[in-house]
PLY file of the C-alpha trace (Angstrom):
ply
format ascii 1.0
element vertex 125
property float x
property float y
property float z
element edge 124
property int vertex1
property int vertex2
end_header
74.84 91.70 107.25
77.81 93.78 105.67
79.20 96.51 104.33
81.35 97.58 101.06
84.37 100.11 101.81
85.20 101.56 98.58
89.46 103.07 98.74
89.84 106.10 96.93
92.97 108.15 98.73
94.48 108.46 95.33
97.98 108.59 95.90
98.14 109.71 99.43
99.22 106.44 101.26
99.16 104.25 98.44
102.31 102.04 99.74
100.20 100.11 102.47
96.62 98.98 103.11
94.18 101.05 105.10
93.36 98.77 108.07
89.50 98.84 109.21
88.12 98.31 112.64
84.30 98.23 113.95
83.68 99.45 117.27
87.42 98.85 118.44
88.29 96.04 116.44
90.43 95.46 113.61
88.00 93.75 110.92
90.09 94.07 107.49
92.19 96.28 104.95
91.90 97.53 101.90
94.56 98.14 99.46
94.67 101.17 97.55
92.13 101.42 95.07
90.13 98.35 96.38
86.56 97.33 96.95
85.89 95.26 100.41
82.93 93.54 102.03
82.59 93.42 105.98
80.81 91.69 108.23
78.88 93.26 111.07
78.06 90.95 113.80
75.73 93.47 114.36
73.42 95.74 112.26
75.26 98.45 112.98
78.69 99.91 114.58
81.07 102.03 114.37
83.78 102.51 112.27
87.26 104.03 111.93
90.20 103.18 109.50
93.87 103.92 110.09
97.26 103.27 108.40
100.18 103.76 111.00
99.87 106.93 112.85
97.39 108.65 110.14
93.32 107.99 111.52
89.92 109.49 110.58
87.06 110.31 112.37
84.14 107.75 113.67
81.18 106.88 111.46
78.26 104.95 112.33
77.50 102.20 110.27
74.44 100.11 109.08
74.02 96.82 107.03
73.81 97.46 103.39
76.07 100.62 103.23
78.40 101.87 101.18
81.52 103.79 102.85
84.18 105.89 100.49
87.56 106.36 102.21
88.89 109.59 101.14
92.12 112.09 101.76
91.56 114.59 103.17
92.71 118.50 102.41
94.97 118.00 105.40
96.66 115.03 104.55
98.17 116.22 101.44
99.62 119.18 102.98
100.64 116.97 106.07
102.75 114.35 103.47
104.45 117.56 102.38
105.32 119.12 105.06
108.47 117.41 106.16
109.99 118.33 102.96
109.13 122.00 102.90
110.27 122.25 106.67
114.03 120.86 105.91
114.10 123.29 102.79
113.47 126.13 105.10
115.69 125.45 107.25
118.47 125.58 104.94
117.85 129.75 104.85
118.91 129.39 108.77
122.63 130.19 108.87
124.10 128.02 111.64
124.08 124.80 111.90
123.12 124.37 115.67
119.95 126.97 115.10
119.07 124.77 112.04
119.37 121.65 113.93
117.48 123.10 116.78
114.76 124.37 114.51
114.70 121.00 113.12
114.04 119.32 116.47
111.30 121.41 117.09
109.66 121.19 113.41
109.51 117.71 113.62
108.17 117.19 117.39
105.44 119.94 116.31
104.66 117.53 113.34
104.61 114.05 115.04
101.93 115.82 118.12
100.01 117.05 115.39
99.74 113.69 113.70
97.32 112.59 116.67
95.15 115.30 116.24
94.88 115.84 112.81
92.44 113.15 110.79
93.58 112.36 107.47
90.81 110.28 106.02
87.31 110.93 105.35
84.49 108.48 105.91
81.47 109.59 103.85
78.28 107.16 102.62
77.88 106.90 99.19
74.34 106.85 98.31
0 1
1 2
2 3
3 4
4 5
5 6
6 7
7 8
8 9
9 10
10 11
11 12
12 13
13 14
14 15
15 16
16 17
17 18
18 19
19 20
20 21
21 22
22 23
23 24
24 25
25 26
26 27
27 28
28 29
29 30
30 31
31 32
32 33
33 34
34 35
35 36
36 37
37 38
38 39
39 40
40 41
41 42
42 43
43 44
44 45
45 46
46 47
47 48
48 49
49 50
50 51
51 52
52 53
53 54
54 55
55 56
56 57
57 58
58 59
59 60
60 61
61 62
62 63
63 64
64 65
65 66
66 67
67 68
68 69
69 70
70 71
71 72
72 73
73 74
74 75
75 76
76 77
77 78
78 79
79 80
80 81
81 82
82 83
83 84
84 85
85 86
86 87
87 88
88 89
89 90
90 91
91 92
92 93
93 94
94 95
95 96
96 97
97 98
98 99
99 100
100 101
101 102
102 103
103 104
104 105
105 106
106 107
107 108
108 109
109 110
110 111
111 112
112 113
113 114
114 115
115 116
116 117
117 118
118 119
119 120
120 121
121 122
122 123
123 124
């Protein structure tokens, strides 16, 4: 009774493992480019991975499947976005609006990160 998570996020996250949980609970990681086995104590579940603040949607699960881990569209623009932000910011002329628009980028960016999913769960057949 498992299943095989297959990590394919390319670059995006690559410096730490993905950590796995079924329905709530942290069952394993996967490193970047890895293949995993995990155990169901049931038949089925429900699944969701996350690495720090970055989370994808649920998935239900059933013995014998395979699960891909992918970026998604999202994340990539989401890992750029702090850098773009700071070079705009440089076209602002004083240094209190710039710090001030700053502030504001970066709250904007760290509420998003709860909303937005950046991996994709998808069985591979």
């Amino acid at each position: 009774m498992s299943i095989t998570i297959i990590r394919n996020t390319n670059w995006i996250g690559s410096a730490s493992p993905i950590t796995i949980k079924i329905d709530n609970e942290v069952v394993g990681k996967v490193q970047p480019g890895e293949q995993v086995e995990i155990d169901l104590l049931n038949n089925h579940g429900t699944m969701t991975v996350s690495q720090s603040w970055a989370k994808s949607s649920k998935m239900n699960v059933n013995d014998g499947e395979t699960i891909e881990i992918t970026s998604t569209r999202e994340s990539i623009l989401f890992r750029f976005f702090p850098s773009i932000a700071i070079l705009l910011t440089l076209f602002i002329p004083t240094i209190s609006n710039r710090s001030t628009a700053l502030v504001i980028i970066f709250v904007i960016y760290f509420i998003s990160a709860f909303f937005i999913k950046l991996f994709r769960l998808t069985k591979v057949k």
